[in-house]
N, C-alpha and C positions, 0 to 999 in steps of 0.2 A: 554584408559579409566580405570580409577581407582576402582577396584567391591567390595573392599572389605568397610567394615561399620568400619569407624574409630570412630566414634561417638557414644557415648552411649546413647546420645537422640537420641528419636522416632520422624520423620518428616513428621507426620501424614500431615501436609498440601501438603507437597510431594506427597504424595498419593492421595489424592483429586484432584490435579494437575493429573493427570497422569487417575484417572478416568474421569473426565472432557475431554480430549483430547480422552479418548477410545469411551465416546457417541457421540461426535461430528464426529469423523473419521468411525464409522462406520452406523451413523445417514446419512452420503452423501452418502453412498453405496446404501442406497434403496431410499431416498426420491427425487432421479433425477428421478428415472424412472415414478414416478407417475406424470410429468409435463413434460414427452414428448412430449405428445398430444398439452401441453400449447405452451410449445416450438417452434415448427414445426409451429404454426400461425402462434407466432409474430415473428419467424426472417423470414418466407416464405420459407418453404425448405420442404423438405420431410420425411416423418418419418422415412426414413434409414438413414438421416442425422441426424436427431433429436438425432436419438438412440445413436449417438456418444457421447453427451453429459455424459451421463454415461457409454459407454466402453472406452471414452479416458480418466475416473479417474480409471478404475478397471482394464485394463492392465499393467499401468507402477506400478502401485502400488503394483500389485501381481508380475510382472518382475523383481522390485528393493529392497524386501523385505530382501532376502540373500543377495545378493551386501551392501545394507544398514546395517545388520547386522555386516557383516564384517568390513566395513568401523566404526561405532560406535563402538566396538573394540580398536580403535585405537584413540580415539577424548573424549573430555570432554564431560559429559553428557550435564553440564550447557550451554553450548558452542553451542552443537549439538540443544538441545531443543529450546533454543531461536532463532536460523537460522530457524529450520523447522516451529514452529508454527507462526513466520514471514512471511515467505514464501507463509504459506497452506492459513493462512487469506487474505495476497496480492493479490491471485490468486483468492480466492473466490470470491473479489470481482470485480477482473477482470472479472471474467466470470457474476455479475452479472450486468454488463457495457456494457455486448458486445453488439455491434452494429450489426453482422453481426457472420452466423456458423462459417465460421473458426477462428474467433477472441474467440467464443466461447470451441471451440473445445481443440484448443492452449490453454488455463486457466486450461480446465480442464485436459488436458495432465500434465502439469506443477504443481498441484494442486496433480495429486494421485504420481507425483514423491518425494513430503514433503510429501503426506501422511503416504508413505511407510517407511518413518524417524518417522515418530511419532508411525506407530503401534507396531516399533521394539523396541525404546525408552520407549513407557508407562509402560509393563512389567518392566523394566532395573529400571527403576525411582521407582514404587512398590518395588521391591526387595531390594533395596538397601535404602532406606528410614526408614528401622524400623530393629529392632534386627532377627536375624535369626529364632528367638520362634516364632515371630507374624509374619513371610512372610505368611502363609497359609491364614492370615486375611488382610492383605496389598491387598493381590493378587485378594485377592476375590473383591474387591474394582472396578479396569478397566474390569474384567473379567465379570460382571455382568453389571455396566453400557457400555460398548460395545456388549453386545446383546440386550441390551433395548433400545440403539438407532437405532440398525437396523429393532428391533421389531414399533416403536413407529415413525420412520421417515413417515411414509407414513400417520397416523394422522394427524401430525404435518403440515405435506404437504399440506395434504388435505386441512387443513384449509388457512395455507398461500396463497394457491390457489384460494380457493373462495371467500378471501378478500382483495391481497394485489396484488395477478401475480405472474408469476414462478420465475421474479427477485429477490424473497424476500428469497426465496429455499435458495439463497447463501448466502445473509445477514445475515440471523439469527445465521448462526455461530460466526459472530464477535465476540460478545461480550463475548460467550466462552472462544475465545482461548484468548482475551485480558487478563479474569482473569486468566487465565491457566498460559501465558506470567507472569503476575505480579507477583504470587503466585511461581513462578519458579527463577524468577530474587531476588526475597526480602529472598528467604531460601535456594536457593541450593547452596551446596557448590562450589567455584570454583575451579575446578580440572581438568585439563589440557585445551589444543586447539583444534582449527581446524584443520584440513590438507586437502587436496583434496585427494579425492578417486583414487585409483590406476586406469591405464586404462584400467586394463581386466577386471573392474568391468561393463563397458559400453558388451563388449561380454560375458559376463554372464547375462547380464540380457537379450542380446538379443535371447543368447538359450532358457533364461527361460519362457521369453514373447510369444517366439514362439510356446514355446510345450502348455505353459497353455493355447494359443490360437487356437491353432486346436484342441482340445480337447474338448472346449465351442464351438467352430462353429461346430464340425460334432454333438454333441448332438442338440446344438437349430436346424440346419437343418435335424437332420434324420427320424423327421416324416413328414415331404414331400415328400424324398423319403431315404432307410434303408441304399442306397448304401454314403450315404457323410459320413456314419461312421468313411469308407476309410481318410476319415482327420485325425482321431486320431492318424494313424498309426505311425506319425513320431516324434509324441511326446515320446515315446521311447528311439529311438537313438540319440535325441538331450541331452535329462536327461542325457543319459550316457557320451554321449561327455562333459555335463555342469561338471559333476562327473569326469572328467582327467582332469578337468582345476583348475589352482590357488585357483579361487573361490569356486569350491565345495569339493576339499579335505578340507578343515576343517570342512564344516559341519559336510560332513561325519564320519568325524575323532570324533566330538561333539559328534554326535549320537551315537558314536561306544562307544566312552568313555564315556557315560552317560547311556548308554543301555536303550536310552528312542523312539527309534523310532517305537519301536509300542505303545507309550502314542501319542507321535504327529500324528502318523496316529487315534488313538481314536477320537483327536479333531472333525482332517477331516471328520471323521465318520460322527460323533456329529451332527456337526456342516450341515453337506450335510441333511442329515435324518432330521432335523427341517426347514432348510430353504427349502426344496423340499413339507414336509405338510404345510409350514405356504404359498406358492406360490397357494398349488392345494386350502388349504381350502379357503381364499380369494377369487378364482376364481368361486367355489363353491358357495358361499355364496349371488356375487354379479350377478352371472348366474342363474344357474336352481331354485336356492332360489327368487333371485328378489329382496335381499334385499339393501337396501339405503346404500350409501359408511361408515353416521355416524356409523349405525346399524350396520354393518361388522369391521368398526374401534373397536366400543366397544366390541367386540366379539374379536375381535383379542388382544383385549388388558389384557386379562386373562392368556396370556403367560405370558409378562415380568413383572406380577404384580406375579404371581410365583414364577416368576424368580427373584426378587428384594428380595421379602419377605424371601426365602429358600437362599439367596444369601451370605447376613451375617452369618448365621448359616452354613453354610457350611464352612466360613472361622474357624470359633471358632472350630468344630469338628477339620476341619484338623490338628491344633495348637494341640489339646487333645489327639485324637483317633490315628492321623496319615493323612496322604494326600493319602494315594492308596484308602484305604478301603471308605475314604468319596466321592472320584471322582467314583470311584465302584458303590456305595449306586447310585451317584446323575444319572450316566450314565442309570442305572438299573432302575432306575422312569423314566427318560425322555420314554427310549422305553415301558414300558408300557403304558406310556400315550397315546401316535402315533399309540402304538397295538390297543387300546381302541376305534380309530376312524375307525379300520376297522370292516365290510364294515360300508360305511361313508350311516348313513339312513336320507333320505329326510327328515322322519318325524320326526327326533327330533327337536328341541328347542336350539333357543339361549345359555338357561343356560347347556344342556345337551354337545353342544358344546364348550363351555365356560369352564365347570368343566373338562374336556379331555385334552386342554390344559395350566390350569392352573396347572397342573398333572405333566406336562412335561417339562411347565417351572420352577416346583420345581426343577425337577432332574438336568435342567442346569443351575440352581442357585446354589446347590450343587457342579455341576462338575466341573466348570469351575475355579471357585479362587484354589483349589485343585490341580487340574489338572497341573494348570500354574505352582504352588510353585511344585511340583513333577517335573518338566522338569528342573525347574531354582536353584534349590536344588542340582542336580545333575549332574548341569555344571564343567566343569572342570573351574581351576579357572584364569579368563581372556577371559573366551567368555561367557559370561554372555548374552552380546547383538546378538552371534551367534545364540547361545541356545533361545532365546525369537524371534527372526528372523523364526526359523523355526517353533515354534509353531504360532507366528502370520501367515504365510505363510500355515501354514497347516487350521488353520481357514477360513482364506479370500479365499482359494481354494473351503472350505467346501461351505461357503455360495453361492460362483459364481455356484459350480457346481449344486446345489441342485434344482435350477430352472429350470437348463439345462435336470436334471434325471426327475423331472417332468413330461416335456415339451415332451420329450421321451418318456416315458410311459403310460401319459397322466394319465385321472382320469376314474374309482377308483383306477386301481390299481397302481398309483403311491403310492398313500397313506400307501397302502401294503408294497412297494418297501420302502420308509423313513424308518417303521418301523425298516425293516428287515438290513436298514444300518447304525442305532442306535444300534442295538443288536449288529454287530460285535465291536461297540465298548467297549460293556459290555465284550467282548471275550477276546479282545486287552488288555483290564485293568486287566480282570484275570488271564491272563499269566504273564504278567509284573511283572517282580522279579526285587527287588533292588538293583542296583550296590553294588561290594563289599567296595565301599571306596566311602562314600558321600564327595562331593569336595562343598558343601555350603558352 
């Protein structure tokens, strides 16, 4: 894959492109789970099978995210991008054809394997689309619309739910990625091919799949009972084994040479600490409150209307001020926003609600365009797609787990718990010193 910007035009539609595939790719992350329920009617199964519907798109997806990295490396972006968003739509609507769970199941298995092409892609396609002055503004672009699809899927849902059926869940993507697909064929440069992925990259992802998976099952199980913790335990020595193989000496090697792996673990932070409050306060809202799915949509929709508005402006700082000190600023509001809901009182108000995390979706409106041109500034040069691999992977970790921490802790003091793992990411950002040789 070719990183460097031979171009002196700016390929702002690029960009667009590339944020369009971030809301739709992380738009399917939450809005399966709310047509579970739909689910499990019409094909006649049961809601442990239903459930698959959305962990057969979030395990291969988080499994293939490094493997796919690495792989994109070595392939043309225009090449790669039109294969996966091919693919992701094929599948969607595969899965919204099925006749039957496992017809279902297999679409979306096959579905978060392109996804995991595209989350590593969108970055790479940002980055390299405009001059190196304006990445901090590129970046901010997928970085803000991909938490506003995860924030906004379950509206969205809701509605195609009570007018159309859970088959429409997958439809609505099409016409997305169609323009995504066009916008991408009609501007991108052509710069190299395909190749087939090496085959340790199928046992790298099976380490990885494995350990991100027992790490999700002993949390969603251990308030049942404490002891399935014991699952976590061998997520550990698989990471290390994944780290002596082919596939993970370079990341590592990335990270070492970019001295950014306590920015990607920020993400994780980030990212864990908003989706564990935005899971407990929904629950909250639609429990001991009583209140209606619209009434909690609208409520919840003061995050990424935060997060949108502060979204821009965080890219422009970063371009001016710098990319640490703006992801710094943005990390630093998000957790005081999250602090702000503890203890979470009965008796406040929609808007009292409402104004807490529009608070917090400022800060990850700031942090996130930021954040990204910090990690991808600092790539050595020729892994571009390694370096955007791991931060997409530290994300998509953040959000899986944050339900999980939740669910664990339960409420209130989950809400506690977010906080206080937002804050390390304020901690993460402040030690963060900058490589001595920027390789942008």
């Amino acid at each position: 894959m070719t990183n460097s910007q031979s171009e002196p035009v700016d390929r702002w539609s690029l960009v667009v492109a590339a944020g369009l595939l971030s809301f739709v790719a992380m738009l399917d992350m939450n809005v399966v789970n709310l047509a579970l329920t739909d689910i499990s009617a019409g094909l006649h199964v049961s809601a442990g099978v239903a459930q698959w519907a959305a962990l057969g798109y979030q395990l291969p997806l988080v499994a293939l995210l490094l493997p796919a990295g690495r792989w994109l490396d070595q392939v043309g972006t225009r090449s790669a991008l039109l294969l996966a968003v091919s693919c992701f739509a094929a599948s969607s609507a595969l899965a919204a054809l099925a006749p039957w769970a496992s017809w279902l199941i297999a679409a979306r298995l096959l579905q978060g394997a392109f996804g995991a092409v595209l989350f590593v892609l969108m970055p790479v396609l940002a980055a390299t689309s405009v001059r190196p002055e304006l990445r901090g503004r590129a970046m901010s672009v997928p970085a803000t619309l991909g938490p506003l699809g995860a924030v906004t899927g379950p509206v969205l849902g809701g509605l195609l739910l009570d007018h159309l059926g859970w088959r429409a869940i997958f439809l609505i993507k099409l016409p997305v990625c169609l323009a995504a697909a066009l916008i991408v064929r009609r501007h991108a440069p052509r710069r190299g091919g395909l190749r087939p992925p090496d085959r340790s990259s199928l046992g790298d992802a099976a380490l990885i799949g494995a350990a991100v998976a027992s790490v999700l099952l002993s949390l969603t199980l251990a308030p049942e009972a404490p002891q399935w913790l014991l699952l976590a335990l061998p997520a550990a020595p698989l990471v290390l084994l994944w780290l002596r193989r082919p596939g993970g000496r370079p990341v590592a090697e990335v990270l070492r040479a970019a001295g950014t792996a306590g920015v990607n673990a920020s993400v994780l932070a980030l990212a864990a600490g908003f989706a564990a409050c935005h899971y407990l306060l929904a629950q909250h809202l639609r429990g001991p409150r009583g209140e209606s799915a619209t009434a909690t949509a609208l409520t919840m929709l003061a995050f990424p209307l935060g997060m949108v508005l502060a979204g821009r402006v965080g890219g422009r700082l970063a371009d001016r001020w710098g990319a640490r000190p703006t992801a710094l600023t943005g990390a630093a509001v998000t957790t005081l926003g999250l602090a702000l809901l503890v203890p979470l009182d009965s008796d406040w108000s929609a808007f009292d609600i409402a104004g807490r995390l529009a608070l917090a979706g400022a800060g990850m409106g700031l942090n996130g365009g930021p954040t990204q041109a910090l990690v991808m500034s600092a790539s050595p040069p020729g892994k571009l797609a390694t370096a955007g691999s791991a931060v997409q992977l530290a994300r998509s970790l953040g959000f899986a787990l944050g339900p999980a921490l939740a669910t664990a802790a339960g409420a209130p003091e989950g809400i506690a718990l977010a906080a206080l793992v937002a804050a390390t990411a304020v901690a993460l950002l402040a030690l963060h010193r900058r490589p001595a040789r920027n390789h942008a």
